[in-house]
C-alpha positions, 0 to 999 in steps of 0.5 A: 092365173093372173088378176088385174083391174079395169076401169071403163074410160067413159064411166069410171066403172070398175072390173076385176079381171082374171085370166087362165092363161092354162085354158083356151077361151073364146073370142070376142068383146066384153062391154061395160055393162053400165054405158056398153063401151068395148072394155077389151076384145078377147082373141080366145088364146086365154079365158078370161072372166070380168066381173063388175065391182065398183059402179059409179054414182050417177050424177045428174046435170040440173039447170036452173032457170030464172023466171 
């Protein structure tokens, strides 16, 4: 078993990733569950669980406008 730690390029959301090299798992892609950007693509050789740990604070631009 091997653990390691993503973090999404576009919103700095943070994963815990863990991978059973003793099993097969299936293919496809995990996206961040915050913006839906492509985290990794799984090639099925190993499973591999991804778990959401540290979601971002959400900061909003405000513009102010003189009257």
């Amino acid at each position: 078993m091997k653990k390691s730690d993503l973090t999404c390029p576009v919103c700095h959301a943070g994963y815990r990733r863990i991978e059973l090299t003793t099993q097969r798992g299936a293919k496809g892609e995990y996206r961040c569950l915050l913006c839906n950007e492509v985290l990794e693509t799984f090639d099925g050789s190993t499973d591999v669980a991804i778990r959401l740990t540290v979601q971002p604070e959400k900061t909003f631009e405000t513009s102010l406008r003189s009257n």
